[in-house]
C-alpha positions, 0 to 999 in steps of 0.5 A, spaced: 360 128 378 364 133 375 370 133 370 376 131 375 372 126 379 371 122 372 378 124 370 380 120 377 375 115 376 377 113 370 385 113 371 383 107 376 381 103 370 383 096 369 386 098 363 391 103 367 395 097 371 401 096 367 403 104 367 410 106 370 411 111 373 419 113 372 423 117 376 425 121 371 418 124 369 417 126 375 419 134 373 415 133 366 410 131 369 409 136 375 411 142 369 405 138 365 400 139 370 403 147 371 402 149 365 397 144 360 392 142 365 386 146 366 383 141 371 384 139 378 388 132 378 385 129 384 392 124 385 399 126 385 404 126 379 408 120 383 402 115 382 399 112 376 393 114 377 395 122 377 399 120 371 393 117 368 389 124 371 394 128 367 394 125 361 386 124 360 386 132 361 392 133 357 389 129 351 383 132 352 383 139 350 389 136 344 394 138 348 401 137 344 407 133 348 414 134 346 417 129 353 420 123 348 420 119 355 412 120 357 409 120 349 408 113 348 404 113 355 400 119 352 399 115 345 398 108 350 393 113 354 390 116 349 388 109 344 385 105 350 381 111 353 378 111 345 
């Protein structure tokens, strides 16, 4: 099993359920995945398994997020994956 299927495995956790995906995080999301995320996400940013996805990568490799609209997700992410 490689790192973007255990990503992927982990983004459909339990503990995941209660995310929401915004319509106004799409953008930031997809300039995430583009520009930070050095692995495959194997889900779209528009589900919250792919947000999941980008966020476990993101953290991951200590990356610094400036989006106010996505940090509490990443900090709810980030706590629940510890």
């Amino acid at each position: 099993m490689n790192d973007s299927e255990v990503i992927n495995m982990i983004a459909h956790s339990f503990e995941f359920e209660n995310i929401i995906i915004r319509e106004e995080e799409q953008n930031e999301l997809k300039m995430l995945v583009r520009t930070l995320c050095p692995l495959q996400i194997k889900s779209s940013p528009s589900n919250k398994h792919g947000k999941i996805s980008i966020f476990y990568s993101f953290v991951r490799n200590r990356g610094f997020i400036n989006f106010f609209s996505l940090s509490s997700d990443v900090r709810y992410t980030s706590v629940s994956l510890a």
